[in-house]
GUGU-694270 format. One record per residue: residue number from 1; x negated, z negated, y negated of N, C-alpha, C in turn; residue in three letters. Coordinates in nm, 4 decimals, always signed. Example, Ala and Ser with C-alpha at 12.3 -4.5 7.8 and 13.67 -1.06 7.14 Angstrom:
NODE   nr       n_X       n_Z       n_Y      ca_X      ca_Z      ca_Y       c_X       c_Z       c_Y  rest
NODE    1   -1.3190   -0.7800   +0.5690   -1.2300   -0.7800   +0.4500   -1.3200   -0.7800   +0.3300   ala
NODE    2   -1.2850   -0.7080   +0.2250   -1.3670   -0.7140   +0.1060   -1.2900   -0.7870   -0.0030   ser
REM end
This chain:
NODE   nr       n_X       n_Z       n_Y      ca_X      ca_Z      ca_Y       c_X       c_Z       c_Y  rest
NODE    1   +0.5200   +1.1615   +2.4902   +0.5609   +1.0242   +2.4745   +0.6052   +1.0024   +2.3296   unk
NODE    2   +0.7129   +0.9293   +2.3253   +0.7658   +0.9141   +2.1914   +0.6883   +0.8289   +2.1206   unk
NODE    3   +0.7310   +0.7896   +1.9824   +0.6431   +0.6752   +1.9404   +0.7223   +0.6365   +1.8337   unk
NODE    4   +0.7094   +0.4956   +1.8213   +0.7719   +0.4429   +1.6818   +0.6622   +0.3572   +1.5703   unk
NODE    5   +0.6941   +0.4100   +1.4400   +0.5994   +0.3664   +1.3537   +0.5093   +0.4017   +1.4006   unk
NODE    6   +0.4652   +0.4982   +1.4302   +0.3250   +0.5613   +1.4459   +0.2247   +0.5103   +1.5478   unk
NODE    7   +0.2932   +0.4049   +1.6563   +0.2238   +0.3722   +1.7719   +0.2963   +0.4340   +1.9032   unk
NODE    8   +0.1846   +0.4459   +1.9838   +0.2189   +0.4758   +2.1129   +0.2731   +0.4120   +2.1809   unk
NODE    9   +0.3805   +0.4273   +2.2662   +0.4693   +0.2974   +2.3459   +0.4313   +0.3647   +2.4840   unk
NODE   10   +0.4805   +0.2292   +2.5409   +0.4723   +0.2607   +2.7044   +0.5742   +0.3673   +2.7628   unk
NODE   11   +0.7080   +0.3396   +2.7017   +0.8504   +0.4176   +2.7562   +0.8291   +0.4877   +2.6377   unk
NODE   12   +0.9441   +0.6290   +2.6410   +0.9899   +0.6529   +2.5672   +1.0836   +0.5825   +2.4849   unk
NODE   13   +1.1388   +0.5791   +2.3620   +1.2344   +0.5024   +2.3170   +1.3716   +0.5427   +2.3860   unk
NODE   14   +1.3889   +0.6093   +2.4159   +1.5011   +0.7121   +2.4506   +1.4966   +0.5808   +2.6224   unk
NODE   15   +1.3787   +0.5644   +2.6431   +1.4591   +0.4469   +2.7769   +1.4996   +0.3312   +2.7150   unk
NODE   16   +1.4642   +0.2523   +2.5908   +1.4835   +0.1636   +2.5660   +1.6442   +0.1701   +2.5013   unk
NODE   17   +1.6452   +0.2943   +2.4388   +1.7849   +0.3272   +2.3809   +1.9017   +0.2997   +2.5707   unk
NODE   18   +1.8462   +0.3782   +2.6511   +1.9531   +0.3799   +2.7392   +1.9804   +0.2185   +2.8161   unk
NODE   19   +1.8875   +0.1325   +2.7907   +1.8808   -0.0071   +2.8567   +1.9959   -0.0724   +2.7251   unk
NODE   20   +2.0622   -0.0438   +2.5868   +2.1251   -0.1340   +2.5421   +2.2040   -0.0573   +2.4521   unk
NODE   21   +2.2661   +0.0606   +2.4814   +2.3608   +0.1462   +2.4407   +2.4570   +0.0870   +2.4837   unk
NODE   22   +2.5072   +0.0227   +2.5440   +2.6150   -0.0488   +2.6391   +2.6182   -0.1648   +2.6099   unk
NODE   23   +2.5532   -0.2359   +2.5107   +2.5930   -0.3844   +2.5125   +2.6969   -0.3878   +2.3741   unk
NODE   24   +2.7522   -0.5421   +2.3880   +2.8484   -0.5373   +2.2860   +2.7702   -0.5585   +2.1401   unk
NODE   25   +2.8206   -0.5213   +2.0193   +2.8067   -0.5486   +1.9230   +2.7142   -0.7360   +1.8938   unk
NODE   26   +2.7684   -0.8268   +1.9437   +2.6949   -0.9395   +1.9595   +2.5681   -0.9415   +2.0414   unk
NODE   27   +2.5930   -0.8848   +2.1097   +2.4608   -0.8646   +2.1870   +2.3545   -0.8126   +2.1569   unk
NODE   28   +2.3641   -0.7287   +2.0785   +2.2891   -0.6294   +1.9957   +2.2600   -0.6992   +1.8821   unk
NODE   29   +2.3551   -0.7751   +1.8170   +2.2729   -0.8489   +1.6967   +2.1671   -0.9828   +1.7302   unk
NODE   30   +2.2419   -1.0078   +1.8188   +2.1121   -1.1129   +1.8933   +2.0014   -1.0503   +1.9571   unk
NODE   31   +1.9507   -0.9710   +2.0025   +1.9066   -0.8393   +2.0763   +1.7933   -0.8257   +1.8849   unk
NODE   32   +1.8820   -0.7740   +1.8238   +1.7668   -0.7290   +1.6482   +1.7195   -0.8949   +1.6144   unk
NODE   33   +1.7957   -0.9742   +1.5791   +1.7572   -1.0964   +1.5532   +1.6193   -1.1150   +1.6514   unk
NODE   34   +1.6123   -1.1395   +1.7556   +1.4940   -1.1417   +1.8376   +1.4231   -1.0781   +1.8033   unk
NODE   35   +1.4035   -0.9083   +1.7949   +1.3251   -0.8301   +1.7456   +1.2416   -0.8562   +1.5717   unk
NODE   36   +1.3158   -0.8996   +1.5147   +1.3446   -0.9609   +1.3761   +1.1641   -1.0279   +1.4298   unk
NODE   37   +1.2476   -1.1571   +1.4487   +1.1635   -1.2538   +1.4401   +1.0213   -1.2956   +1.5484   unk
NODE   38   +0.9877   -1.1708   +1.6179   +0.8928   -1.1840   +1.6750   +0.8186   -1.0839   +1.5802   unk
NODE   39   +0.8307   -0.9964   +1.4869   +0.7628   -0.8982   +1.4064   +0.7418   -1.0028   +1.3195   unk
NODE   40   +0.7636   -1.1202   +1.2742   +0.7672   -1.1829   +1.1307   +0.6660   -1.2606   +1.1448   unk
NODE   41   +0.5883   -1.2992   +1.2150   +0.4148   -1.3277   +1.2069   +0.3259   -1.2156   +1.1714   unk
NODE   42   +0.3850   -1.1186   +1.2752   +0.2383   -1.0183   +1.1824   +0.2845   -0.9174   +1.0871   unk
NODE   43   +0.3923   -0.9852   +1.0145   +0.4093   -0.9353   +0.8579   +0.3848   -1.0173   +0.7867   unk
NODE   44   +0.3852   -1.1207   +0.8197   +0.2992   -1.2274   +0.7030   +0.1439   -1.2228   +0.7086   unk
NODE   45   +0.1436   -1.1844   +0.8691   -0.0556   -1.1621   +0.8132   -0.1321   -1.0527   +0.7582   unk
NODE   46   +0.0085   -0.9458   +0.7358   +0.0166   -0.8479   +0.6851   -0.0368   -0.8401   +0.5198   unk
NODE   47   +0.0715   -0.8974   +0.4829   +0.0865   -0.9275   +0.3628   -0.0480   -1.0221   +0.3184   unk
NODE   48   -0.1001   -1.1231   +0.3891   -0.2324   -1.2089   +0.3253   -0.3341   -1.1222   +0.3563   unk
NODE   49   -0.3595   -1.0248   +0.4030   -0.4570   -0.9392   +0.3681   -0.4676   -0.8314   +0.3139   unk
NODE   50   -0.3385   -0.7965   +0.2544   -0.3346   -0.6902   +0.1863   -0.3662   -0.7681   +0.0328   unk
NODE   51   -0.4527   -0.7170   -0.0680   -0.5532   -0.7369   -0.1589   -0.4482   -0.7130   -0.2954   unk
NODE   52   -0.4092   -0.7193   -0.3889   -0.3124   -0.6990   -0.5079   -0.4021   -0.7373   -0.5794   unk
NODE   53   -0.4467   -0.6670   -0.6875   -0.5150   -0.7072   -0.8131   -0.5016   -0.8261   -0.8848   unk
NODE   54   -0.6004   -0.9220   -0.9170   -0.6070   -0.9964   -0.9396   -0.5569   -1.0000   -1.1334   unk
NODE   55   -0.4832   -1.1207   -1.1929   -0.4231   -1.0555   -1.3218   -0.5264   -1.1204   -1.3946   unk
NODE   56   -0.5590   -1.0139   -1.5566   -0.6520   -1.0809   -1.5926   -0.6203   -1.1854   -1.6677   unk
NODE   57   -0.7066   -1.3117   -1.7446   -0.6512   -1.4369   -1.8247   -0.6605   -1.3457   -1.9831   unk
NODE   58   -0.6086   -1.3816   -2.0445   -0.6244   -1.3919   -2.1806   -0.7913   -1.3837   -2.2571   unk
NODE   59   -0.8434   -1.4587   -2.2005   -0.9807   -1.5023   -2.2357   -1.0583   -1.3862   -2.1433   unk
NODE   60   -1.0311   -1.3053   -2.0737   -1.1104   -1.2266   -1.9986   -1.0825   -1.0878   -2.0542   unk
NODE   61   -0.9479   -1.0675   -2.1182   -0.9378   -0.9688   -2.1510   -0.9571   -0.9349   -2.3309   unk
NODE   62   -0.9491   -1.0156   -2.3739   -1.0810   -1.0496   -2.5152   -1.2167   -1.0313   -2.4972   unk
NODE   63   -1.2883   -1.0499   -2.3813   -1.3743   -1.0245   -2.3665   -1.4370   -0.8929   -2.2953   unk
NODE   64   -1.3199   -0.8345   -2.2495   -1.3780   -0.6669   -2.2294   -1.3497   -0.6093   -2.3464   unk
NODE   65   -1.1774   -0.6022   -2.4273   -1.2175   -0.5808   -2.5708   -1.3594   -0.5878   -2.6719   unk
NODE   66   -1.4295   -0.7359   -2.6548   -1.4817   -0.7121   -2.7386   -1.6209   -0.6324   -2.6562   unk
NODE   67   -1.6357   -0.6414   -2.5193   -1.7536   -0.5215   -2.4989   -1.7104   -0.4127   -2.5182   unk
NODE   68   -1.6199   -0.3689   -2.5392   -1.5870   -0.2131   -2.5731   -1.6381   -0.1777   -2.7042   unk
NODE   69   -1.5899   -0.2596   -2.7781   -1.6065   -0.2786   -2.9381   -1.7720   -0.2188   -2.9406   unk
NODE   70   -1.8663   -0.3616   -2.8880   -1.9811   -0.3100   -2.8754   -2.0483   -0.2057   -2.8618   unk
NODE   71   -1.9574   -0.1581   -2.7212   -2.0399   -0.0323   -2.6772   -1.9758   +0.0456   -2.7985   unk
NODE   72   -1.8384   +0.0604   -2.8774   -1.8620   +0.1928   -2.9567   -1.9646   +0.1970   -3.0593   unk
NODE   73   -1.9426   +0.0481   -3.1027   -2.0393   +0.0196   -3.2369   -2.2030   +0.0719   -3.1990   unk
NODE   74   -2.2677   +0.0769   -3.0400   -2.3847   +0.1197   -3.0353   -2.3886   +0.2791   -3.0287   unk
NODE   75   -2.2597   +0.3328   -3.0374   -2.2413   +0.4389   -2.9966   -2.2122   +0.5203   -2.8640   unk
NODE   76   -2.2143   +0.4182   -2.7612   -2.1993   +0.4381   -2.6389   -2.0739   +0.4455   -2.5969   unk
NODE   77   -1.9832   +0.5862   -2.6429   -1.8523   +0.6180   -2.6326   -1.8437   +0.7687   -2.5666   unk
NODE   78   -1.7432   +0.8200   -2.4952   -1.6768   +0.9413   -2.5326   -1.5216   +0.9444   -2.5556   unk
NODE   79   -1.5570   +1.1034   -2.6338   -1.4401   +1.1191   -2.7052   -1.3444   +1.1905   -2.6086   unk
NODE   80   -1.2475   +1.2168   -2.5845   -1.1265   +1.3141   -2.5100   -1.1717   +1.4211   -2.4705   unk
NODE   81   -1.2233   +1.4956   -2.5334   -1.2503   +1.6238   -2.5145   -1.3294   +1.6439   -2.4497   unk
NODE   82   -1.4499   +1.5191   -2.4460   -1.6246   +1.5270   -2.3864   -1.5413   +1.4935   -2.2281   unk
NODE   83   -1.4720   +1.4096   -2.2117   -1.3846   +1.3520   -2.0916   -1.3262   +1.4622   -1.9970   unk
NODE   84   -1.2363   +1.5537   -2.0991   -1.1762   +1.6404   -1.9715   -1.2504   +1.7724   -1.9921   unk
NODE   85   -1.3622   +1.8059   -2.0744   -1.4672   +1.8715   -2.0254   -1.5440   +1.8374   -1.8828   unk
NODE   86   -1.5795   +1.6799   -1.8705   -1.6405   +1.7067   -1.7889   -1.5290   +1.6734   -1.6168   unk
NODE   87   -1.3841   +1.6249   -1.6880   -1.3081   +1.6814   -1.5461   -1.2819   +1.7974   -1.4919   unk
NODE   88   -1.2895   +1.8661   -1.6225   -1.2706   +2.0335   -1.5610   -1.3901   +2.0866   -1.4821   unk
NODE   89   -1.5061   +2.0339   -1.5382   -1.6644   +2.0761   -1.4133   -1.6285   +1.9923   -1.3118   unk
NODE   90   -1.5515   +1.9218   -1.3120   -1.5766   +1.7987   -1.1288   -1.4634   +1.8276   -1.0358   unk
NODE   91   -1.3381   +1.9411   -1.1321   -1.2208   +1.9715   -1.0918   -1.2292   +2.1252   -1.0118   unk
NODE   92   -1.1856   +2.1529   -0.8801   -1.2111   +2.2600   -0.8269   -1.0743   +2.3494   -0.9459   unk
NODE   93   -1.1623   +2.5087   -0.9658   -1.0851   +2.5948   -1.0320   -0.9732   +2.6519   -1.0229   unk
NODE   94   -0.9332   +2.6613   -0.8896   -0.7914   +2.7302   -0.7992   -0.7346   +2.6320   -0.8370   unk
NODE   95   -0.6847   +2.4894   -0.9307   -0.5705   +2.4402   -0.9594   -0.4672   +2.4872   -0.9961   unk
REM end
C-alpha cells in the first residue's frame, strides 16, 4: 500500500491519481483548492502546539550574566579543555 506523508491510505495513490488524470486544468485547481483548505485547520493546530523558545527580556538576561559572573567569582567554572576532556570520555572512540 502506498502512502503519502508517511501515513497509510486506504487506496493506493496511484487510484486516486487515475480518478483525476482526466480532468481539465480548472478542475484540478478547484479539486487542490479544496484539498488546500480542508488541511488548513490542522495546520494551524499544528503550529499552536508546536513550542518555539520563548525570547529572553533584557532584564532576564542581565540576570543570568550576572549569575555567571558569580559562579566564576566562587570559582565554579570550567575551562575548554576540562570541557572537551570530558566530551571525549562521554564520546564513543570509533568517531
Amino acid at each position: 500500500m502506498e502512502t503519502t506523508l508517511g501515513k497509510s491510505t486506504a487506496l493506493p495513490v496511484s487510484h486516486y491519481w487515475g480518478m483525476i488524470k482526466d480532468l481539465d486544468d480548472s478542475q484540478k485547481l478547484e479539486l487542490v483548492t479544496m484539498l488546500v483548505n480542508s488541511v488548513k485547520p490542522s495546520v494551524a493546530e499544528d503550529k499552536e502546539t508546536t513550542h518555539s523558545p520563548k525570547p529572553y527580556t533584557v532584564e532576564e538576561l542581565h540576570q543570568m550574566i550576572a549569575e555567571g559572573e558569580l559562579q566564576f567569582a566562587k570559582g565554579q567554572w570550567q575551562d575548554s579543555e576540562e570541557m572537551f576532556r570530558e566530551l571525549e570520555q562521554e564520546m564513543p572512540a570509533n568517531v
